[in-house]
C-alpha positions as CSV (number, residue, x, y, z in Angstrom):
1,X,-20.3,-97.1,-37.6
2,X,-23.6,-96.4,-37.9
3,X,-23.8,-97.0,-34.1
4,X,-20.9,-94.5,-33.1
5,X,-22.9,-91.5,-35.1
6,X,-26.1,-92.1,-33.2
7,X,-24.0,-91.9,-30.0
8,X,-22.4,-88.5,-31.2
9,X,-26.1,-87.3,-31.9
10,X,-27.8,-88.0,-28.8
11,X,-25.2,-86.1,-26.9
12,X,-25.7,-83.2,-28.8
13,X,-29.8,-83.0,-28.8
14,X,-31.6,-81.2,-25.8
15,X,-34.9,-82.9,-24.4
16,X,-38.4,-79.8,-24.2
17,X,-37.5,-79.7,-20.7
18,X,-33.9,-78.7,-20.7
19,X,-34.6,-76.2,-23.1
20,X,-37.8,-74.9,-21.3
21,X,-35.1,-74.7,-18.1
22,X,-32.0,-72.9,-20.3
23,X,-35.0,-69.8,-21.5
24,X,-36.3,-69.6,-17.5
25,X,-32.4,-68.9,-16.6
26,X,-31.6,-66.6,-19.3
27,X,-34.6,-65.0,-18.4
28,X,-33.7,-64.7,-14.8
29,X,-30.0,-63.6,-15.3
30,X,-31.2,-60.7,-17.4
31,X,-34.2,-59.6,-15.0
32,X,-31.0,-60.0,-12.4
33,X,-29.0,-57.3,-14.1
34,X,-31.6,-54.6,-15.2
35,X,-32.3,-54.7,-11.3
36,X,-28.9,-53.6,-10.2
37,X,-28.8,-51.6,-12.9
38,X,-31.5,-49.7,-11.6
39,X,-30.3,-50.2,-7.8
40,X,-27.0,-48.4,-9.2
41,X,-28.5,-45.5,-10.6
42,X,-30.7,-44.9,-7.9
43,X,-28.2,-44.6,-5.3
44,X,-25.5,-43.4,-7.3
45,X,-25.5,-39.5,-7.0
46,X,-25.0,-37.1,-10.2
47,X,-21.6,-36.7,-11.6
48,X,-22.1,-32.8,-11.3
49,X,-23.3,-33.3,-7.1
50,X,-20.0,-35.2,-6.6
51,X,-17.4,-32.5,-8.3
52,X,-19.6,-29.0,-7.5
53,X,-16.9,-26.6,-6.2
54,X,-17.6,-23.5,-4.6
55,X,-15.1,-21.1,-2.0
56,X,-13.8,-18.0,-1.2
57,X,-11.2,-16.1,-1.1
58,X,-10.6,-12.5,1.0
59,X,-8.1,-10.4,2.3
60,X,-8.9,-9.1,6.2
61,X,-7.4,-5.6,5.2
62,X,-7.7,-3.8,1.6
63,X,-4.4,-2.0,2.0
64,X,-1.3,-2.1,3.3
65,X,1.7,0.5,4.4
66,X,5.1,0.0,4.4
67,X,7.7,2.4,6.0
68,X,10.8,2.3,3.6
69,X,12.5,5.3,5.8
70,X,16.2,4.3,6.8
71,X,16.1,2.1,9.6
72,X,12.6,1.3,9.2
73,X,11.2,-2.7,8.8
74,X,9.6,-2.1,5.2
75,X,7.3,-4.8,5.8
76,X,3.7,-4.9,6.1
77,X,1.2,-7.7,6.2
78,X,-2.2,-8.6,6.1
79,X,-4.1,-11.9,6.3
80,X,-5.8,-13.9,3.4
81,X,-9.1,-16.4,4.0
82,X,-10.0,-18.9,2.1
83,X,-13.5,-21.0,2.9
84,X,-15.0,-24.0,1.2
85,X,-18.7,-23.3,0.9
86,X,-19.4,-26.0,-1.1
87,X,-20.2,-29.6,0.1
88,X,-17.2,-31.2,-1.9
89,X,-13.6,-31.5,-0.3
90,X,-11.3,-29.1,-2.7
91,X,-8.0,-28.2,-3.4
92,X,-7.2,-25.1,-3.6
93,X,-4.2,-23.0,-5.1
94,X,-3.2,-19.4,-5.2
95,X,-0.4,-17.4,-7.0
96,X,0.3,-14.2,-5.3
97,X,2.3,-11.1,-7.4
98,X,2.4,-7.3,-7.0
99,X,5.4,-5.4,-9.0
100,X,7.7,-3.4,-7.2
101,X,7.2,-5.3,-4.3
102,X,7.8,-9.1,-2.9
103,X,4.9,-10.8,-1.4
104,X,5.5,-13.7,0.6
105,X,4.4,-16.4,0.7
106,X,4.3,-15.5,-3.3
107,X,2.1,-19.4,-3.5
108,X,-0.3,-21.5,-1.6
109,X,-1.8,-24.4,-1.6
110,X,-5.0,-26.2,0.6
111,X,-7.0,-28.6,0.6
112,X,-10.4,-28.1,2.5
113,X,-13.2,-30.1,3.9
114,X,-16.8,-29.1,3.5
115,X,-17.2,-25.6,5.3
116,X,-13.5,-25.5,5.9
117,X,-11.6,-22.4,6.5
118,X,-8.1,-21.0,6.7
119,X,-6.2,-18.2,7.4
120,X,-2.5,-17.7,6.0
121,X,-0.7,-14.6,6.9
122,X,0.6,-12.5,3.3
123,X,3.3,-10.1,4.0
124,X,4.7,-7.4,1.5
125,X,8.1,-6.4,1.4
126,X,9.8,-3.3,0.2
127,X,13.5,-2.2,0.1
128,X,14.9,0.3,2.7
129,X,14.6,3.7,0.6
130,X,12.4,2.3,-2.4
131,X,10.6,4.9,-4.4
132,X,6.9,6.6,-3.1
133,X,4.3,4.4,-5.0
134,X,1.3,2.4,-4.7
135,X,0.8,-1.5,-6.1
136,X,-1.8,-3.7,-6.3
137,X,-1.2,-7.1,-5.1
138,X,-3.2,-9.9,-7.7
139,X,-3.7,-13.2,-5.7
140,X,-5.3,-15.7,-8.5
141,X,-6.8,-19.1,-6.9
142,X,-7.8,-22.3,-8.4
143,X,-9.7,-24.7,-6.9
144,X,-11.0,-28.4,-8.2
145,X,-12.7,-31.4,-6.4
146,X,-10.0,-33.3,-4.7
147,X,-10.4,-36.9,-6.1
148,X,-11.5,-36.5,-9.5
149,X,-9.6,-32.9,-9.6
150,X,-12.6,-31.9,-12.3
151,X,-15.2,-28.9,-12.2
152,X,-12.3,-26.3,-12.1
153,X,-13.4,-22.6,-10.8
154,X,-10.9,-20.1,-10.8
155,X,-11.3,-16.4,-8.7
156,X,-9.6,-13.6,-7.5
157,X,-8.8,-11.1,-4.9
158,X,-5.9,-8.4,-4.4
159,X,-5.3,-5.8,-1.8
160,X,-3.4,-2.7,-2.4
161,X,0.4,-1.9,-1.0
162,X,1.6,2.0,-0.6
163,X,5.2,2.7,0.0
164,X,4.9,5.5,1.9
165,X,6.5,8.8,1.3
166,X,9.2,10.2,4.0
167,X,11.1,13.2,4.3
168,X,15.0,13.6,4.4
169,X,16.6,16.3,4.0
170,X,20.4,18.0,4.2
171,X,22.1,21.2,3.2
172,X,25.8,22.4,2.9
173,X,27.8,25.0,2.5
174,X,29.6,26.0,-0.7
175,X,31.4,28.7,0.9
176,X,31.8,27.7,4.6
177,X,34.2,30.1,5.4
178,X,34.4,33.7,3.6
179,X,36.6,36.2,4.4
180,X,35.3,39.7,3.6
181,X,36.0,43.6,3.8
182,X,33.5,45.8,5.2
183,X,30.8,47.6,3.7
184,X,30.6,44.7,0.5
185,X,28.2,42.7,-1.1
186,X,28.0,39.0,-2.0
187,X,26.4,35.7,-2.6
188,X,26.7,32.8,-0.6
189,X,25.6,30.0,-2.1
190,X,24.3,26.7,-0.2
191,X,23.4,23.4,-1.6
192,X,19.9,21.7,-0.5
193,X,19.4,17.9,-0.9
194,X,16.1,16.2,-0.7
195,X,17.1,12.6,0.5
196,X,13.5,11.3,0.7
197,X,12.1,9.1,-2.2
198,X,9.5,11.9,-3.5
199,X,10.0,15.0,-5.1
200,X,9.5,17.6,-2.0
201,X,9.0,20.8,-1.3
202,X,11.6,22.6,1.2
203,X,11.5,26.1,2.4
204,X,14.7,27.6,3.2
205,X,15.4,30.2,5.9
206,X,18.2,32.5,7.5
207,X,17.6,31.5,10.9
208,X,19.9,34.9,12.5
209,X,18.7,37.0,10.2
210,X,17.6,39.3,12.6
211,X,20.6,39.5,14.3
212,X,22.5,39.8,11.4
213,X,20.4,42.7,10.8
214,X,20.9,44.0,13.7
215,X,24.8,44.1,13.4
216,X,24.2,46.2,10.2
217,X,24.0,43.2,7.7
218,X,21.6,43.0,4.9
219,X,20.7,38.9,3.9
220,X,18.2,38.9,1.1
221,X,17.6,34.9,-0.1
222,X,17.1,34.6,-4.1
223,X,13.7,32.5,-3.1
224,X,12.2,31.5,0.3
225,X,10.7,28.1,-1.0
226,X,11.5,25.0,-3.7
227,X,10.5,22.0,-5.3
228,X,13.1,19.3,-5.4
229,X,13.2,15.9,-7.1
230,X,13.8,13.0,-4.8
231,X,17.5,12.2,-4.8
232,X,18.0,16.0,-6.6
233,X,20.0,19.4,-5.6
234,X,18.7,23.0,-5.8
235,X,21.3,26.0,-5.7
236,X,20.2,28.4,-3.0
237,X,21.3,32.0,-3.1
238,X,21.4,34.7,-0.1
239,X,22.5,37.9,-1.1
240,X,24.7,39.8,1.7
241,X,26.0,42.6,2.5
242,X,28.4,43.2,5.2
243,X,28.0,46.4,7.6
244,X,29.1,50.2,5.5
245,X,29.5,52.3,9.0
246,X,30.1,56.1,9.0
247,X,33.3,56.8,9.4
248,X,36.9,55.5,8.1
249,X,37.6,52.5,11.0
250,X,39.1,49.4,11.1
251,X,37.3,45.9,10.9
252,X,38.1,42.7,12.5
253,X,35.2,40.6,13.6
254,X,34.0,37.3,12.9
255,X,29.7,36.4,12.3
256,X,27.8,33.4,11.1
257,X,25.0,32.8,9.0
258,X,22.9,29.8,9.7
259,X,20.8,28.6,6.8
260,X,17.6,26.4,7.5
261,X,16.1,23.9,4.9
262,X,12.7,22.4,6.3
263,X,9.5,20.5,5.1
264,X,6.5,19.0,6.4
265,X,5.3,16.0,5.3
266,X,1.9,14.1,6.8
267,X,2.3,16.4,10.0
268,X,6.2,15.4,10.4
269,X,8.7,18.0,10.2
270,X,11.8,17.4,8.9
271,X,14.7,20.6,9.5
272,X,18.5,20.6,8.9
273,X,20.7,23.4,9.2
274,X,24.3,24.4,8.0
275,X,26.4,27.6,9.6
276,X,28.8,29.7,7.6
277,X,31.5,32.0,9.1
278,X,32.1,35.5,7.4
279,X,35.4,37.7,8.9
280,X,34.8,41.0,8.2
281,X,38.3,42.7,8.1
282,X,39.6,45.7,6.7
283,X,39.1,49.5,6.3
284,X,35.6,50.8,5.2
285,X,36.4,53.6,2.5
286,X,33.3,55.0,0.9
287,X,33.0,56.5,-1.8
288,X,33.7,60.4,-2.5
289,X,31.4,61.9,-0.8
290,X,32.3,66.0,-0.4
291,X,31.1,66.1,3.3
292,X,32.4,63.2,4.2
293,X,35.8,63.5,2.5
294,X,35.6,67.1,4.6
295,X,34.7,65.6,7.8
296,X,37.4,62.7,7.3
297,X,40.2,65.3,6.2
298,X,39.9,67.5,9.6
299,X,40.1,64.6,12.0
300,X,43.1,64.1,10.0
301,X,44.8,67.2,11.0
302,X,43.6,67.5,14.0
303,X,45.1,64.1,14.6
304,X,48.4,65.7,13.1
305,X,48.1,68.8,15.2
306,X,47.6,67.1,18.6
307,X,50.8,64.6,17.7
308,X,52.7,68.0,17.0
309,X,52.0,69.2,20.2
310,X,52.8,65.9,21.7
């Protein structure tokens, strides 16, 4: 027994030298480790070099028209740039929105090298007819480091969108035909429609008026000149009077009257026309008049006398 004990001890208990050898490789392990410790973090580059993000992003043109007339396209583009100007590869996403209008593409996303670049077409889109206005188009980016997706930097850019104005126009006639006895007065009414998507502002002319004149008409209009609401009507009045003559005599003739609504809008004109047809029938009798009554009463008889002769 004793013997098995001092077996069990002497396996246990180091010799000086095996301990002087266990200290040197402890020693040695831990000088090992602070040196790559310090190897590491001498090569190993900051965390904020590795996810430092800087880019761009720009529109080639600050505004954009669209031509809404009927018939037209409505579209107009433009062309958006985005650059990495920093020395990380980035991702890179933009939301695009303007209200009143569809952009498209309405979202991107890229991912760019150091002192990459690209260039996306953005077109705006507007409905044939849409309203006179101007938007302005918000594109919002977002770009990160591409493997760690840290260091986030967010910016902006927009470019405006104008639907442009246009002018249509068209008139009618509430009385296209009137039928009329000499020597009267009247109003003809005709009805002008601005068709364009702004409120406008149309002149309105008798284009014969001189020739009516001429004939022995009188045309007066109520007002030479309006302001009408897009989509709206405006009433317009001409006064006329049909010729008097001089003596009793019979009527039977047939005129027009050609009414003219016009504008001008960004040097463009824009002119549409409507014709009425008056028939002036009938007997002009004018009122008493001693003279004339005179005058009138001795053709009379001698028309009488001469058909007694006959």
């Amino acid at each position: 027994m004793g013997q098995l004990k001092c077996e069990i001890r002497c396996l246990t208990v180091r010799t000086p030298l095996e301990k002087n050898m266990a200290t040197k490789i402890s020693k040695a392990v831990l000088l090992a480790t602070l040196m790559l410790g310090t190897t590491l973090l001498m090569f190993s580059p900051p965390a904020e070099a590795q996810a430092a993000v800087a880019y761009s992003v720009a529109f080639t043109t600050g505004q954009v028209t669209l031509d809404v007339r009927p018939g037209a396209s409505g579209v107009g583009c433009t062309e958006m740039i985005i650059s990495n100007e920093g020395q990380a590869t980035i991702d890179v996403d933009v939301a695009l929105s303007g209200g009143g209008v569809t952009i498209s593409p309405g979202a991107v996303s890229v991912t760019l090298g150091p002192g990459g670049s690209i260039t996306i077409p953005i077109c705006a889109l507007a409905l044939t007819r849409s309203s006179y206005k101007t938007v302005q188009v918000t594109a919002l980016a977002s770009g990160r480091e591409t493997n760690t997706q840290l260091q986030q930097v967010n910016k902006n850019a927009g470019f405006a969108v104008i639907v442009k104005q246009y002018a249509r126009l068209s008139v009618q006639a509430t009385q296209p035909f009137q039928k009329i006895g000499p020597g009267k007065e009247f109003v003809l009414t005709f009805i002008a429609v601005n068709n364009g998507n702004y409120v406008d502002t149309v002149a309105v002319e008798v284009l014969n008026a001189k020739d009516l004149e001429d004939a022995g008409f009188t045309v007066a209009l109520a007002a030479v000149q309006y302001q009408i609401d897009s989509a709206g009507e405006q009433p317009v009045q001409l006064t006329v009077a049909t010729p008097r003559g001089t003596v009793i005599g019979w009527s039977n003739e047939y005129h027009t009257i050609i009414m003219q609504v016009s504008t001008t809008l960004q040097g463009e004109s824009e002119a549409r026309s409507v014709t009425a047809t008056l028939w002036v029938r009938g007997v002009f009798l004018p009122g008493f008049d001693p003279m004339f009554t005179i005058f009138a009463l001795a053709l009379v008889a001698s028309a009488l006398s001469r058909s007694r002769r006959d």
